[in-house]
C-alpha positions in Angstrom: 0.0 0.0 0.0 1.3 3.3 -1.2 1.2 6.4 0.9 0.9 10.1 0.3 2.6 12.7 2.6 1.4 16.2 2.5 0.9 19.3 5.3 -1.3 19.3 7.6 -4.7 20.4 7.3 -7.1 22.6 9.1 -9.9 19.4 8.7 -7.1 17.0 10.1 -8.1 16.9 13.7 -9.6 13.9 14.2 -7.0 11.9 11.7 -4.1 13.4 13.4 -5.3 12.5 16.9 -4.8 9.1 17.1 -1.4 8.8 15.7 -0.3 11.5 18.1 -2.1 9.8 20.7 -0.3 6.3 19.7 3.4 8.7 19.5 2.6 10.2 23.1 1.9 6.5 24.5 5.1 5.2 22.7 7.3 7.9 24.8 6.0 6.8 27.7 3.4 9.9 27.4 0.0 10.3 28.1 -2.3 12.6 25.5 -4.8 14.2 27.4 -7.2 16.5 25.4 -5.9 20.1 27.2 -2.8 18.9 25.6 -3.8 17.8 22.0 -6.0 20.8 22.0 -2.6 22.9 22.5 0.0 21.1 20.4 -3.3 21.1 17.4 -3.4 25.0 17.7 0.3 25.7 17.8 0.2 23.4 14.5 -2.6 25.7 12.9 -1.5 28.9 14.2 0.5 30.4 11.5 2.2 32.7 14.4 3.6 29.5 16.0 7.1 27.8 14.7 5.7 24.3 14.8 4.4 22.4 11.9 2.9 19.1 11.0 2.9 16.7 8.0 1.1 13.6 7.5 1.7 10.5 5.5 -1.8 9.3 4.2 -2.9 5.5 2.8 -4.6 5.2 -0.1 -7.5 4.8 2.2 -7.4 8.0 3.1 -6.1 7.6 6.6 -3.3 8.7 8.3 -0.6 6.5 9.2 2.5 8.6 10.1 3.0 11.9 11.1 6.3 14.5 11.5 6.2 17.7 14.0 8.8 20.0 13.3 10.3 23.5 13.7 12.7 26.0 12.0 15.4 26.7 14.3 18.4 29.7 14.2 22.1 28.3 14.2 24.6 30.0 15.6 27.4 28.2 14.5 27.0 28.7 11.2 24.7 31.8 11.3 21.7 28.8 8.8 18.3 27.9 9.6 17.8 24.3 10.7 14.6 22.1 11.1 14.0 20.2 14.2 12.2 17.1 14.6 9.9 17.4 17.7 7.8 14.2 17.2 8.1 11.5 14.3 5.8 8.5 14.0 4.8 5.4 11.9 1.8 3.2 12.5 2.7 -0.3 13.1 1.3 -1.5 10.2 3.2 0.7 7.8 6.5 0.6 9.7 9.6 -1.1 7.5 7.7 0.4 4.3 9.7 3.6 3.6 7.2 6.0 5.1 9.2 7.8 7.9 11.6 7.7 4.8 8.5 9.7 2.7 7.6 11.8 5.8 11.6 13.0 6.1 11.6 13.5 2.4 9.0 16.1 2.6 10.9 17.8 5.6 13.9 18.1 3.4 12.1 19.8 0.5 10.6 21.9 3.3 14.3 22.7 4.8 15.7 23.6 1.1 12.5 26.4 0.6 13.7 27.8 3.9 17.3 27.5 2.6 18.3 25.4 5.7 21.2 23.7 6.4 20.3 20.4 8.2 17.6 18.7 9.7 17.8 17.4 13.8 16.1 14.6 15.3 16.6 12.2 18.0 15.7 8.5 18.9 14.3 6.7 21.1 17.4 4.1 21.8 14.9 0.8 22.4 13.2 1.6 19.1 15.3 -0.5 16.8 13.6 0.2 13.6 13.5 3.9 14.6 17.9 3.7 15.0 17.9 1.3 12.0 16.0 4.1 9.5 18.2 7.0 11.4 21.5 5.1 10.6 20.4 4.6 6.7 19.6 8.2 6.1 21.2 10.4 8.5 24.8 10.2 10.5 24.4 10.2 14.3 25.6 13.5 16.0 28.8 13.5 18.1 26.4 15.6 20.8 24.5 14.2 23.0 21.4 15.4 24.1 20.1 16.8 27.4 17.1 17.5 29.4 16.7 19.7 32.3 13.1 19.7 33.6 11.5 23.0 34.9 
């Protein structure tokens, strides 16, 4: 089965939901709605950095999804994209769509003339790794957290 990736829509609420839903739960998250209802009108507010794109069957159902933001780099005075959040259905996992949904992130980085494109892994996702290894090179840095 073939999929489609494209922006988000304004009428993709309800398509949208679950697969953020099934991201949240895979992070060891919990989607509430307060929290969907935020993260959905970041995504549609054209004032906010964050933006979504969506990998569609030829259902007509969405089966992956990419949240992402432009970010400044000092270091070499570029524009980058971040990945906040990238997902794939079970069901479509192995089949080149997360491959598809960074595809369209790097058309989107070369409109905004960036220079790369950031995202990390979750370490016990080996499919997640394997896919990261094939397209990308893993960054000497490593990442932090510090919780407010």
């Amino acid at each position: 089965m073939s999929v489609t990736v494209r922006d988000v829509a304004e009428n993709d609420f309800f398509g949208w939901l679950p697969l953020f839903d099934a991201y949240c739960a895979a992070r060891g998250g919990r989607l509430d709605d307060t929290k969907a209802l935020i993260v959905w009108s970041w995504i549609q507010d054209p004032r906010s950095a964050l933006r979504a794109v969506l990998a569609i069957d030829d259902a007509g159902e969405p089966v992956g999804l990419v949240h992402f933001h432009p970010e400044p780099r000092t270091l070499d005075a570029s524009i980058g994209l971040v990945v906040d959040d990238l997902y794939v259905v079970d069901a479509h996992r192995r089949n080149g769509v997360a491959r598809q949904l960074l595809e369209r992130l790097r058309e989107l980085a070369v409109e905004l003339h960036a220079t790369r494109i950031n995202w990390s892994t979750d370490p016990s996702d080996a499919d997640g790794l394997r896919m990261s290894d094939e397209v990308a090179r893993r960054s000497p840095a490593i990442p932090f957290e510090l919780e407010l």
